[in-house]
N, C-alpha and C positions, 0 to 999 in steps of 0.2 A: 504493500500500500504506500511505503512512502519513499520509493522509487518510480512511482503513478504520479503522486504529487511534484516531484523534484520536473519530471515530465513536461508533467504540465504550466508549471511557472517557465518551466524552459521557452517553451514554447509561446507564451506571452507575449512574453519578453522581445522577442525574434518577432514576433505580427506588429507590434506596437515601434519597434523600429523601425520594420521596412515603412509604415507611414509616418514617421517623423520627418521632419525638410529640416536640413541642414542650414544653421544661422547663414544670414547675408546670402542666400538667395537671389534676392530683390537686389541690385545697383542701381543708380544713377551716373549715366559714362558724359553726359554734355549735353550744353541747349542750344538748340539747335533753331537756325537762320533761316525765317521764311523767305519763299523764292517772290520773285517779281509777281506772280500770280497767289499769295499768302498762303501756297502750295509748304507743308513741310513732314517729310517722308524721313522714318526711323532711318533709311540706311542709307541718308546722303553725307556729302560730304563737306558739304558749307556750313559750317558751325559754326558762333561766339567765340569770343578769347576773352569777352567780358563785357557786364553791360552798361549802357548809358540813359541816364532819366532824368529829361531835359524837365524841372520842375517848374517852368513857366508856361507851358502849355496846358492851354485849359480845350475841352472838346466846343463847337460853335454852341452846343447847349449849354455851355456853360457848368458843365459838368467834368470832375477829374477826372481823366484815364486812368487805370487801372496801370502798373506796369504788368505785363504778360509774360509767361514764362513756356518755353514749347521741350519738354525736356526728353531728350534719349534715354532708355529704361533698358536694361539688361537684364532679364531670366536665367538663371543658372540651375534652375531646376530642368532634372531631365524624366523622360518620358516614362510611365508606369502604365500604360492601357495594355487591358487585357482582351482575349478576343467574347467576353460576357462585360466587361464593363467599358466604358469610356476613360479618356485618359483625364487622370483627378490634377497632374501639376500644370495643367494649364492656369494661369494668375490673370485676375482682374484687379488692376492698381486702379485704384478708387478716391486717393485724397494724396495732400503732402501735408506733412508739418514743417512750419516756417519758423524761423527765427531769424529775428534782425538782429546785426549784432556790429559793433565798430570794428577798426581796422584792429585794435590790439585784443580782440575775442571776446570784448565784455559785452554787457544789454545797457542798450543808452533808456533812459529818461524818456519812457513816450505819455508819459500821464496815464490816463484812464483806460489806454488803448491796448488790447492784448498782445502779448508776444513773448512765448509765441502763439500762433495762431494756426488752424484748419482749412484748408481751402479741397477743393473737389474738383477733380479728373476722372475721364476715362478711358482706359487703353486696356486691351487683353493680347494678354499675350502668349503663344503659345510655348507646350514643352518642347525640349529639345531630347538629342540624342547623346545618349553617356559617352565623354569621351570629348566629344566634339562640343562648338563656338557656342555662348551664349548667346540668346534670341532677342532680336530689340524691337523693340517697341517704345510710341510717341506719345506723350498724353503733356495735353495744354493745360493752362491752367495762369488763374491769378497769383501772380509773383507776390508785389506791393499791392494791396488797396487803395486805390484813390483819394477815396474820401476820408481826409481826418489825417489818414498817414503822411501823405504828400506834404502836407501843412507841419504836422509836427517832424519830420526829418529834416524840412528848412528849417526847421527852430533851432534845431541840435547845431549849426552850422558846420559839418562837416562835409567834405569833396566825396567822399565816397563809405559805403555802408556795404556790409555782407550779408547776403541771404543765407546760411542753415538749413539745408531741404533734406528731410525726410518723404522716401516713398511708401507709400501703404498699401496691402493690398489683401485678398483672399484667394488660395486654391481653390478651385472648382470640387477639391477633395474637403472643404474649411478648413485650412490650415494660414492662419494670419503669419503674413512677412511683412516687413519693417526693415525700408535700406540702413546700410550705413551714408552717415550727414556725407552730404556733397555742396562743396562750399561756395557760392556764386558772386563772384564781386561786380557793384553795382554802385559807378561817379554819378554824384549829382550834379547837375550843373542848369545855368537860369541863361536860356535864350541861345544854346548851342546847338541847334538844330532847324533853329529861323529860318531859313532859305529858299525865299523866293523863286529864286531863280531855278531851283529842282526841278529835274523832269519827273521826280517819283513823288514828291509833295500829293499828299492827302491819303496816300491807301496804307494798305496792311495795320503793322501798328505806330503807328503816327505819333510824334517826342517821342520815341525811345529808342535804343540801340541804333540803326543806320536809318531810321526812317522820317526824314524833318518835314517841317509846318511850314505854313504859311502865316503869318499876317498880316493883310494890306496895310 
């Protein structure tokens, strides 16, 4: 009887692993550079080196922009489908946690305003083969908020701020992943993206990273 027993814990043990997913699953590889048509594809190759959030542009409604964030996602989960079940490590990234933070790693002084903060995405992405490349996948999403932030990071006066992003997500099997932080540096600056004279003025996302305004 209690070589049945020894048995069967054995055997737990061994079911309950093969479904556990291995920490940092989930990455964040880069954010990635809408194309001239606000086109932006997990596997291209135009990407940021860093962003820019020209804080003097206000939308014609008189409303903040948001700064926007389009980020590269990597799966290192590999594939488990059986020929009676579906494959369970396919992952839906569903949110990021953000955190603003200064150039020397601390949290500045935003008042009343959370941070960090939850924002919401969606990208699925499938499993991969053991052995082989992680799988990427794109999911957009609100970087900065607009409203309230935009105001209080000009108050801080500082040239430039870091994002802190965390990817969230669930297995098709529920099993929650959570990246490791991927650190996104972002100059502020007031009226450096003015330019008239652009042939790309007004589309995609407009004051931020390479995409400047108009004024009359």
């Amino acid at each position: 009887m209690r070589r049945i027993i020894l048995m069967a814990m054995v055997l737990a043990v061994t079911v309950a692993g093969c479904n556990r997913f291995p920490d940092n699953g989930l990455q964040i590889s880069a954010n990635l550079l809408p194309d001239d048509s606000c086109f932006v594809a997990d596997d291209q190759e135009q990407r940021l080196l860093g962003g820019l959030w020209d804080t003097s542009y206000t939308a014609p409604s008189g409303e903040t922009p948001d700064y926007a964030i389009a980020l590269q996602l990597q799966s290192y989960l590999v594939t488990n489908a059986l020929e009676f079940q579906g494959d369970q490590s396919n992952i839906q990234v569903d949110n990021y946690d953000i955190t603003i933070l200064l150039v020397d790693g601390s949290k500045p002084d935003l008042g009343d305003l959370v941070n960090p903060y939850r924002v919401r995405t969606s990208a699925v992405i499938p499993a991969g083969e053991a052995g082989g490349e992680p799988v990427a996948g794109v999911g957009a999403a609100t970087g900065i908020p607009g409203k309230d932030y935009q105001a209080a990071l000009v108050a801080l006066g500082e040239d430039e701020v870091l994002l802190s992003i965390r990817a969230g997500g669930t297995t098709f099997g529920g099993f929650s992943q959570r990246s490791a932080p991927f650190v996104w540096p972002v100059s502020l600056c007031e009226g450096c993206l003015d330019n008239c004279g652009a042939e790309d003025v007004n589309v995609c996302l407009v004051g931020q990273d390479v995409w400047p305004y108009c004024i009359p």
